[in-house]
C-alpha positions as a Markdown table, in Angstrom:
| # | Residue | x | y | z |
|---|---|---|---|---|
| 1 | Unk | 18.9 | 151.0 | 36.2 |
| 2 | Unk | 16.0 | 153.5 | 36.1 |
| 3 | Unk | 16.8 | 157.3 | 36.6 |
| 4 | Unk | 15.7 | 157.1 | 40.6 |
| 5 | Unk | 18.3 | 154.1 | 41.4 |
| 6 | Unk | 20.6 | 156.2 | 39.8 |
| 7 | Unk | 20.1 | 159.4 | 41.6 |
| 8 | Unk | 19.7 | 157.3 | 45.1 |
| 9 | Unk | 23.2 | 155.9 | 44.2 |
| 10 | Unk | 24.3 | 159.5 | 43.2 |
| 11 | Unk | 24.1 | 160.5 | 46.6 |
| 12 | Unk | 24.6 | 157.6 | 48.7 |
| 13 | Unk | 27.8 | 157.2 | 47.2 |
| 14 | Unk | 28.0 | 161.0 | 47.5 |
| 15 | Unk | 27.3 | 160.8 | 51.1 |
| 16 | Unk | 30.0 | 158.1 | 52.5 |
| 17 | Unk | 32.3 | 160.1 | 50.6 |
| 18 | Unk | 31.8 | 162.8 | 52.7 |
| 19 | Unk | 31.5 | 160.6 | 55.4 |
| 20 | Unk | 35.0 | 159.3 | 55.3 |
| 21 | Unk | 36.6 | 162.5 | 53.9 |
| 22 | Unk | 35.6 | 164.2 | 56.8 |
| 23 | Unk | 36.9 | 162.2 | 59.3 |
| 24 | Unk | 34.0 | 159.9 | 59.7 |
| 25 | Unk | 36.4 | 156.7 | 59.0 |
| 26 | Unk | 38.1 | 157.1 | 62.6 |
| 27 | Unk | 35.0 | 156.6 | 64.2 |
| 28 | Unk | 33.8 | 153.9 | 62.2 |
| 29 | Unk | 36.9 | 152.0 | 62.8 |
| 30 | Unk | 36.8 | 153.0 | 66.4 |
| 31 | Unk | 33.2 | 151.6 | 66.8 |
| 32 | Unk | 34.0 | 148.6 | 64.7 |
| 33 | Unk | 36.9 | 148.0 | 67.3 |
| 34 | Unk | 35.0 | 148.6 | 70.2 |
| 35 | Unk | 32.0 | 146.0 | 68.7 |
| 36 | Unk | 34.3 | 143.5 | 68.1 |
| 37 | Unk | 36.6 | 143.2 | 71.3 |
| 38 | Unk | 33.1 | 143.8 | 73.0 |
| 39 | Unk | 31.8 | 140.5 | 71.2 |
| 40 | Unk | 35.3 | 139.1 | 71.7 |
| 41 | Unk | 34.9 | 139.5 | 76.1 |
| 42 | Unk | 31.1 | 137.7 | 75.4 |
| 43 | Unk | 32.9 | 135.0 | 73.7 |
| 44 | Unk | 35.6 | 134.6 | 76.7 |
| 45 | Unk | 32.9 | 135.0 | 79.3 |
| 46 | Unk | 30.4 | 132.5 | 77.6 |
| 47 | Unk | 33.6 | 130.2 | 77.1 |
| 48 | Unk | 34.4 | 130.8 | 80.8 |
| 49 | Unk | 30.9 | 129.7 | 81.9 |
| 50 | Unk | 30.8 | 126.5 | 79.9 |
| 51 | Unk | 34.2 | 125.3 | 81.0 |
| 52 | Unk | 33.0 | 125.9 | 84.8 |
| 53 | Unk | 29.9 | 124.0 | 84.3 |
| 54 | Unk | 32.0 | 121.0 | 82.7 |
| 55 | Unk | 34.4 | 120.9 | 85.7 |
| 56 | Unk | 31.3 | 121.2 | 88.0 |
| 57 | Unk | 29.8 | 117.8 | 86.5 |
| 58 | Unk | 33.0 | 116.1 | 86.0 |
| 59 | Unk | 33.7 | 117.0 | 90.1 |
| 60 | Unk | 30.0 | 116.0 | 90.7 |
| 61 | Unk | 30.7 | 112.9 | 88.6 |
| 62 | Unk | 33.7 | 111.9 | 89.9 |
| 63 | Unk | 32.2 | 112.2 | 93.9 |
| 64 | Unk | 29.4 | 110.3 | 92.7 |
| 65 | Unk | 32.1 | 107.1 | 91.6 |
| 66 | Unk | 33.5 | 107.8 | 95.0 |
| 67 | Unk | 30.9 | 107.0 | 96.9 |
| 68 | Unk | 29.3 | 104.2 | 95.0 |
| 69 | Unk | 32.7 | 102.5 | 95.5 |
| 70 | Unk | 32.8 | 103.3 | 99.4 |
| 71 | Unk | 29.1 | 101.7 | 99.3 |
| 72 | Unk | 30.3 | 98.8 | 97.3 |
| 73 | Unk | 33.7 | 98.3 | 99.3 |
| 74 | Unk | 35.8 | 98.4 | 96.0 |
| 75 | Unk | 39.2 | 100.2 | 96.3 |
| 76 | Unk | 41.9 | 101.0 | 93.9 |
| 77 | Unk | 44.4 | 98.6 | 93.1 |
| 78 | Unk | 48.0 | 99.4 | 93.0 |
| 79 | Unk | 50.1 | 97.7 | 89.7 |
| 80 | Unk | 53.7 | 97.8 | 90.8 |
| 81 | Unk | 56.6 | 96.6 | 88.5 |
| 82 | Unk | 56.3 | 96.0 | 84.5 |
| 83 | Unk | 53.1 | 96.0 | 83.2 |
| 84 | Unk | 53.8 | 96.0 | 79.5 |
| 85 | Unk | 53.0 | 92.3 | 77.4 |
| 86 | Unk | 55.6 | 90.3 | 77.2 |
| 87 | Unk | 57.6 | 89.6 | 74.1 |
| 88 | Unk | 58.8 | 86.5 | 72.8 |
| 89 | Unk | 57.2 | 82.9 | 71.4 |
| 90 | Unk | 54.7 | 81.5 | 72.3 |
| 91 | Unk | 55.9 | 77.5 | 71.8 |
């Protein structure tokens, strides 16, 4: 290390000692708080907007099934009873 780094480190190092001797740690926890529930609503909102644009095109999906089986004539079939295979041989 030349003589400079070590007189820059010197007082840097100096300096955040101050910093947090002084009470400057509060604030930098405050502010690191505050940035991360800050990113932490983004997140939520962001989340919020993609899973109201998935139920959008799943409704817009599912209308458009709807009416291609009203133009078709199809309708759901009911299954009542038993529907699971049967067991046994098969001689």
């Amino acid at each position: 290390m030349t003589p400079i780094q070590i007189v820059l480190l010197y007082f840097s190092v100096t300096g955040v000692a101050l910093l947090l001797i002084t009470g400057g740690w509060t604030a930098i926890r405050n502010w690191i708080k505050a940035h991360a529930a800050n990113k932490a609503q983004e997140a939520a909102a962001e989340a919020q907007a993609l899973e109201e644009k998935a139920e959008a095109r799943a409704q817009e999906l599912l209308k458009k099934l709807q009416e291609d089986a009203a133009k078709s004539g199809q309708t759901s079939t009911t299954v009542t009873g038993d529907v699971s295979p049967q067991t046994g041989s098969a001689s």
